[in-house]
C-alpha positions, -999 to +999 in steps of 0.1 A: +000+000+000+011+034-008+003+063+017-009+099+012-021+122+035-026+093+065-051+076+036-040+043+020-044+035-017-039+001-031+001+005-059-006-001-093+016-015-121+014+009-150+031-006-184+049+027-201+064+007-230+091-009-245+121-007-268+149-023-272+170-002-253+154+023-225+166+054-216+160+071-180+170+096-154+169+099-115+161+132-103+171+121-070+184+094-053+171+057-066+181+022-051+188-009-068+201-041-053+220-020-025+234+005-048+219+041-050+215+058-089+214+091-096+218+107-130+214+093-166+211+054-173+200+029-196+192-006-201+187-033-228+182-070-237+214-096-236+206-134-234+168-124-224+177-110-194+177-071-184+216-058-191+220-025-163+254-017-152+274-045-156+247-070-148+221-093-163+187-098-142+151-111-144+136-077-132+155-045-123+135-024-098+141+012-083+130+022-054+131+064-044+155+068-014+135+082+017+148+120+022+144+121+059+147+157+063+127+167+035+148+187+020+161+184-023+146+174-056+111+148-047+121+116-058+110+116-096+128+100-126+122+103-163+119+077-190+132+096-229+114+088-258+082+077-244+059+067-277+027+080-273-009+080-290+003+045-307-009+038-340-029+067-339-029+099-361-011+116-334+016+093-326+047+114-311+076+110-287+080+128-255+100+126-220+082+120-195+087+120-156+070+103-133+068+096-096+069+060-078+087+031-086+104+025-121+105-018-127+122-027-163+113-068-170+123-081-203+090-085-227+093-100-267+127-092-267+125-057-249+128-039-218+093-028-203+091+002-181+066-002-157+059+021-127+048+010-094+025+038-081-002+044-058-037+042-075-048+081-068-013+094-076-019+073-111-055+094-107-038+127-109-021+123-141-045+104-158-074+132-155-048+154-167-032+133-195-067+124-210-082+163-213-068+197-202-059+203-164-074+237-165-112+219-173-141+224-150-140+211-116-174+192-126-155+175-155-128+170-137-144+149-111-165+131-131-139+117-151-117+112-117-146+086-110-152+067-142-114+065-145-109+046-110-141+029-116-129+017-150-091+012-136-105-011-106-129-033-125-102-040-150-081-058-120-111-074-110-118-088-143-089-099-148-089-120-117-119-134-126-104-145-162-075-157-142-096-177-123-118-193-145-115-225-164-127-212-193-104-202-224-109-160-229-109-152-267-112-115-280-112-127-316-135-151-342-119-156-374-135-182-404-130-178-444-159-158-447-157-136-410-138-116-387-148-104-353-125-094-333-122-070-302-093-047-284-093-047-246-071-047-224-067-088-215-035-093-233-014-076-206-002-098-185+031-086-166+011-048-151-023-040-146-028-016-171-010+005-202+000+041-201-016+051-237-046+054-253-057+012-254-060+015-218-062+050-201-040+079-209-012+088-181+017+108-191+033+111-160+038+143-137+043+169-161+006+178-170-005+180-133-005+217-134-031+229-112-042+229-076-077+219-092-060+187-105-054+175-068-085+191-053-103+167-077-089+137-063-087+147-027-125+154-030-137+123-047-108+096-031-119+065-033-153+073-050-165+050-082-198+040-099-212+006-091-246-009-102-262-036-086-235-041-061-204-043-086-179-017-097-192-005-133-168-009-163-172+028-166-156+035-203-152+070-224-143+083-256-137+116-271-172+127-293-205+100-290-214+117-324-249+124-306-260+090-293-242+066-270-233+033-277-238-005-261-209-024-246-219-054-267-208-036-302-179-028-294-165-054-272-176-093-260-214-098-262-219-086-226-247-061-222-242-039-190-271-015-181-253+011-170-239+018-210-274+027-226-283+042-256-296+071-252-290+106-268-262+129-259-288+156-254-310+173-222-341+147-239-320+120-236-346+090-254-357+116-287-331+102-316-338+074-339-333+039-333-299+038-357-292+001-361-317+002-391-299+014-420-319+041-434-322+060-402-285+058-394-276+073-430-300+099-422-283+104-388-249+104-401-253+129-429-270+156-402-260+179-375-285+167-352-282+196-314-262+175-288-239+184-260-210+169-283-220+194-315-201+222-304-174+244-322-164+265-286-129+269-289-130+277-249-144+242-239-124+222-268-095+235-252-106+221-219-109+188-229-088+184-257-047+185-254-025+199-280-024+169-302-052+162-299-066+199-310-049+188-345-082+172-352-110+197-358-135+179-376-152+155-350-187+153-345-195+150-387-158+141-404-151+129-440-126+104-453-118+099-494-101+074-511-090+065-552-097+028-560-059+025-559-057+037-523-081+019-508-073-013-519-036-007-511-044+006-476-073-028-469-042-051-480-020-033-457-038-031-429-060-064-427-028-084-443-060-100-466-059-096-509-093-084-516-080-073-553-098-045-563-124-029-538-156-030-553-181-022-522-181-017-483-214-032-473-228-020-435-239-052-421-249-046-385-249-012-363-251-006-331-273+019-312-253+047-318-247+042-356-216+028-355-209+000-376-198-038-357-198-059-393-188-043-424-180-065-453-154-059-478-166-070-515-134-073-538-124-087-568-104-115-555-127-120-522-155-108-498-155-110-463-173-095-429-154-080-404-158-066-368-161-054-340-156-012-347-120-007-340-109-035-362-133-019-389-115+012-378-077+000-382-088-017-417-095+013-430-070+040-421-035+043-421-036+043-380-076+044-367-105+063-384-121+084-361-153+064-355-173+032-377-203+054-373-198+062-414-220+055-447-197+053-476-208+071-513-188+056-545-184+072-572-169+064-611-179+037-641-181+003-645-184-022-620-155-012-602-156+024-586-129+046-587-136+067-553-151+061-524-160+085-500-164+079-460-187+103-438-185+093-405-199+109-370-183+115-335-143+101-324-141+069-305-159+042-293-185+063-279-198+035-250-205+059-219-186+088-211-185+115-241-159+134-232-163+164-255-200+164-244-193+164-210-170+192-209-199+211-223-225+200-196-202+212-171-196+246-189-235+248-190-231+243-153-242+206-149-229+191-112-206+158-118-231+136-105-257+146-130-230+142-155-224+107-141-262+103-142-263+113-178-236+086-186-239+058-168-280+058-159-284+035-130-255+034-113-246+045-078-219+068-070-205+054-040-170+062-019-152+025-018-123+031+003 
């Protein structure tokens, strides 16, 4: 257990990532196997074992050394050339510095950097690593809470996997289909990731504000929880107007508390979008939603730098030549459809988004899911959403441009982020934001 302000809070193994050789810095004294580190290091791989200084080893862990008077630099340390936003349009490296515990284990053939930290400190950068730390204290909190709700019932379900005799599969693959799904079940040495396939946290550097800890200090320990258990309380950037079910986006589990139900104060007027015509309709609209905003003010609240690159969220448009497309499917799916002759929505899900889209090409046809795999096959790192209808245009059988207009950024299963900064610019509490988002949960202080 780590300790903060005479309250306990359960240390967390946070995956940072990995490369062949890493690269680090103590800002103050470290420890490792009775020797204390300060100053600029490295590590890498030799006969699968972590090389540092001299030595091979299984798992290389530093601990901070206690300053008993108080006095110097708080024991930090900072990891260079921490990739971030992965596979995504924004992928950049920064350093990054970060409190805690820094463990390197040796992973495919390359050091890991994990951090051992307390689950609130974790808190801290997270809210400010996934939106702005200058957002409203009502956003703030609210995300504080689906973030440790989300964080806690990942551990949990991981134990239950652990503990079950039954074989977990995220993916379903025959001639004609493939359905496959990205959690967060394939890492097995730490608890969660640091980037955007888990949560967000970017280390110290972004908690910038007194709000930031204010926020933590005033919801410690708080998380949703419906019908006794911990809700997998998920978010993403823009709904695109209505919210999505669990079920169409990952395993065929249907939880409650992830309704559809529109972004909007009248939260049940919108369409019902897994028929066809109405989510066309839907798609090539503006319908009013908390998420349909151009506010420059509240973007910036919610949306870092990089992510401020992308202004075209809540109604967005792809286009691709014949030649492109069927380059980019082959690439990305590693599957020879020749040339691409349709893109066929199959099934949607109740906020539009597509969970089977099948490819029609010259050599082959075949259905694929669940959204992000849709996503990934179709863009050179993710397209924003699979809410999309797709126009075609040119002669002959085969077309010669397609054109993809899609609505809202992510997954869009519970939280909207963008929408939620605006309800709390509009004044809403966090727990009516909460309300909004998760309907039928209980906000309730665990520890």
């Amino acid at each position: 257990m780590s300790q903060n302000n005479t309250r306990t809070q359960a240390t967390l193994a946070v995956g940072i990532f990995s490369l062949p050789e890493v690269k680090f810095r103590f800002l103050a004294p470290y420890s490792f196997n009775g020797k204390e580190y300060c100053g600029e290091y490295s590590a890498c791989v030799k006969d699968g074992k972590v090389c540092f200084d001299g030595g091979l080893y299984d798992t290389v862990a530093f601990e901070a050394v206690s300053l008993e008077n108080g006095g110097g630099e708080k024991p930090r340390f900072e990891l260079k050339d921490v990739i971030i936003g992965v596979n995504f349009h924004w992928e950049r490296r920064e350093d990054q510095t970060f409190d805690g515990t820094l463990k390197l284990i040796v992973e495919n053939g390359k050091v890991t950097a994990i951090n051992l930290i307390g689950i609130e400190d974790y808190l801290l950068s997270v809210i400010s690593s996934e939106m702005s730390a200058t957002a409203s204290m009502n956003l703030l909190k609210a995300h504080a809470v689906i973030s440790r709700s989300w964080l806690i019932a990942q551990i949990e379900k991981n134990k239950e996997i652990k503990a079950s005799s039954k074989e977990y599969s995220a993916c379903a693959d025959t001639q004609d289909e493939l359905i496959k799904w990205y959690d967060r079940e394939d890492h097995i040495n730490f608890d969660v990731c640091a980037d955007d396939h888990c949560q967000r946290y970017q280390g110290v550097a972004r908690q910038t504000t007194d709000t930031i800890r204010q926020v933590i200090d005033q919801t410690w320990g708080e998380v949703l929880k419906y019908d006794g258990k911990i809700c997998d309380a998920r978010f993403s950037k823009c709904c695109g107007g209505v919210m999505e079910e669990f079920q169409y986006c990952w395993e065929n589990i249907k939880y409650p508390y992830l309704a559809k139900r529109a972004d909007a104060p009248d939260e049940n007027n919108f369409p019902d979008l897994t028929v066809e015509e109405n989510a066309r309709r839907w798609i090539l609209s503006e319908p009013e939603a908390f998420c349909n905003t151009k506010d420059a003010k509240i973007l910036s609240q919610v949306l870092n730098s990089y992510d401020q690159e992308t202004t075209h969220f809540y109604r967005w448009q792809v286009d691709y030549d014949q030649k492109e497309l069927s380059e980019l499917i082959l690439r990305r799916s590693g599957v020879d459809y020749g040339e691409i002759i349709d893109l066929v929505p199959i099934a949607r899900g109740t906020s539009g988004r597509l969970w089977k889209l099948k490819i029609v090409g010259t050599k082959r046809t075949k259905t694929i899911g669940k959204e992000l795999e849709i996503r990934k096959t179709l863009s050179t790192s993710h397209l924003y959403s699979s809410a999309f209808v797709v126009e075609k245009s040119g002669d002959g059988a085969v077309p010669s441009h397609f054109t993809i207009k899609g609505a809202g950024w992510g997954h869009g299963a519970g939280l909207c982020q963008i929408g939620a900064a605006v309800m709390g610019a509009k004044g809403y509490t966090y727990e009516k934001i909460l309300a909004h988002y998760f309907p039928g949960s209980q906000l309730v202080r665990e520890y």
